[in-house]
C-alpha positions as a Markdown table, in Angstrom:
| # | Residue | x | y | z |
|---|---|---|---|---|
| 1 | Unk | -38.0 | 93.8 | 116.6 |
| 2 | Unk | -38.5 | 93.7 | 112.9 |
| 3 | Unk | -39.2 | 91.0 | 110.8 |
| 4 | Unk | -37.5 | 90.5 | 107.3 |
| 5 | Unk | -36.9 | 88.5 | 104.4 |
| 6 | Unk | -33.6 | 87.2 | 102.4 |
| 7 | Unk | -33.5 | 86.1 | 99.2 |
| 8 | Unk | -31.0 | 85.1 | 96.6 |
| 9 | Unk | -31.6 | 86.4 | 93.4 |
| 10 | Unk | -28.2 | 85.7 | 92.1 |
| 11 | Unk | -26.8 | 82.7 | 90.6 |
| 12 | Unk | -23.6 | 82.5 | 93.2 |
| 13 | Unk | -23.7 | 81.0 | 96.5 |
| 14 | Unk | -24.1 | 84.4 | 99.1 |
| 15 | Unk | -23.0 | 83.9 | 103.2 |
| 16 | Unk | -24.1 | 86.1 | 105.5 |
| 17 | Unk | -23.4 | 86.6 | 109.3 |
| 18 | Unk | -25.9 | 89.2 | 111.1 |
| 19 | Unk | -23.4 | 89.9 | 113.2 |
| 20 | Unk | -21.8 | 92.6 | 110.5 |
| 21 | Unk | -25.0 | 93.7 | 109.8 |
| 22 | Unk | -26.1 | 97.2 | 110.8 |
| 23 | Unk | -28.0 | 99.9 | 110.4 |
| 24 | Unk | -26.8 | 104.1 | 109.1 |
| 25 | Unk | -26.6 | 104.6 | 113.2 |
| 26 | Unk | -24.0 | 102.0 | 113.9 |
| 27 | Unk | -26.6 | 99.9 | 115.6 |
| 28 | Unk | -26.4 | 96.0 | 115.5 |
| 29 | Unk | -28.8 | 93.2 | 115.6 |
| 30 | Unk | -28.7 | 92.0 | 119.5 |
| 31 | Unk | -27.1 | 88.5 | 119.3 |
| 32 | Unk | -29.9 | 85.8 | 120.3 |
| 33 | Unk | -27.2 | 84.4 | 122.8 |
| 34 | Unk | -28.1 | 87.4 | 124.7 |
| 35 | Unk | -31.8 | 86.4 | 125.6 |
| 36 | Unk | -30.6 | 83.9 | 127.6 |
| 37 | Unk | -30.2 | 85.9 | 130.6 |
| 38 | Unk | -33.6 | 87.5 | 129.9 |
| 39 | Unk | -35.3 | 84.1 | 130.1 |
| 40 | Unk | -33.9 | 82.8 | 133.3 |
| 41 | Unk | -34.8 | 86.1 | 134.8 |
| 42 | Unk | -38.1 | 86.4 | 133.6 |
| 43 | Unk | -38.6 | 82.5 | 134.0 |
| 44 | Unk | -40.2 | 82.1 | 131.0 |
| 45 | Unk | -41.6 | 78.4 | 129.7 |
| 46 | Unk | -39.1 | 76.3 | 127.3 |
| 47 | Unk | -42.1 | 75.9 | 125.0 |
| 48 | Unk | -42.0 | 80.2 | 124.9 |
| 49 | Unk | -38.5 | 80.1 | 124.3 |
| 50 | Unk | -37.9 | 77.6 | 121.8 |
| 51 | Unk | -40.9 | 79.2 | 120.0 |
| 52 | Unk | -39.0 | 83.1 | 120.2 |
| 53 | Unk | -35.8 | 81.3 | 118.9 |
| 54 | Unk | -37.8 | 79.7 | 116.5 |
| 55 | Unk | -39.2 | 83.1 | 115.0 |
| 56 | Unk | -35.4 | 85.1 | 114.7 |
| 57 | Unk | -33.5 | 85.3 | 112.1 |
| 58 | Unk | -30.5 | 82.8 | 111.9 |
| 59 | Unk | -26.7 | 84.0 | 113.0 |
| 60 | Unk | -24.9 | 82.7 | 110.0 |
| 61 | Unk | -26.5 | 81.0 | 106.9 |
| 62 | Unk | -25.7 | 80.0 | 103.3 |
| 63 | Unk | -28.0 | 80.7 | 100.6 |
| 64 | Unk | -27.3 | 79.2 | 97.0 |
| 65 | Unk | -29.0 | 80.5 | 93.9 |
| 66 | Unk | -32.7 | 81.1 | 94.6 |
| 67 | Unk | -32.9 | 80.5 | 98.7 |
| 68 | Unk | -35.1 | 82.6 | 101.1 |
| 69 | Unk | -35.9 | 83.1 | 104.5 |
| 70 | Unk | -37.7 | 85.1 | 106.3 |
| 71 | Unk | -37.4 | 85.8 | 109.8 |
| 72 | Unk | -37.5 | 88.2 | 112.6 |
| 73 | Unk | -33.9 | 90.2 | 114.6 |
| 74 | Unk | -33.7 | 92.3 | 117.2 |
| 75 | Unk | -32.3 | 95.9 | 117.8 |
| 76 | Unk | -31.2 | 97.1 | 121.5 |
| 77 | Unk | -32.7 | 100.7 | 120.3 |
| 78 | Unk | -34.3 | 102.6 | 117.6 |
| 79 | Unk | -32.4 | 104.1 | 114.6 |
| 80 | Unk | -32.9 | 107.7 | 113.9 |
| 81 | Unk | -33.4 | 106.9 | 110.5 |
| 82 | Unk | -36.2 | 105.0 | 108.5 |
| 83 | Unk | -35.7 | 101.5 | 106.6 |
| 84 | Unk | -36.8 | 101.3 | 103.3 |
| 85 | Unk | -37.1 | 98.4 | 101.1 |
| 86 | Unk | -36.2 | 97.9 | 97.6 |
| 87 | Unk | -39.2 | 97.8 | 95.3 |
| 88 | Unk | -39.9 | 94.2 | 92.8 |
């Protein structure tokens, strides 16, 4: 799991859908649609679940001129390579 942040820093209105986003590997973010099964198997408490769904990163947003989020995504494995972040 890794936990991120989005930000704006432009002046025209940016859309973004995780779904096209991944990583050098080829490796997508695991849809939250997906944990469904997980938490009927594992017959985990609404209150748990709402909380997880809560915590992830939205599917699809829209961020005008100055918007942020932060939030946290899924990957099914590890990428062979490292993440980096830009500096300030």
């Amino acid at each position: 799991m890794l936990s991120f942040e989005f930000r704006n820093a432009d002046r025209a209105t940016l859309r973004f859908r995780l779904a096209e986003w991944q990583t050098g590997d080829g490796i997508g973010f695991q849809p939250l649609a997906d944990w469904d099964a997980t938490w009927d198997r594992q017959r985990h408490t609404p209150r748990r679940v709402k909380a997880f769904r809560w915590s992830q990163f939205p599917a699809v947003q829209e961020f005008e001129a100055g918007d942020w989020i932060m939030g946290m995504a899924v990957l099914p494995r590890r990428p062979s390579g490292k993440f980096s972040r830009p500096l300030p």
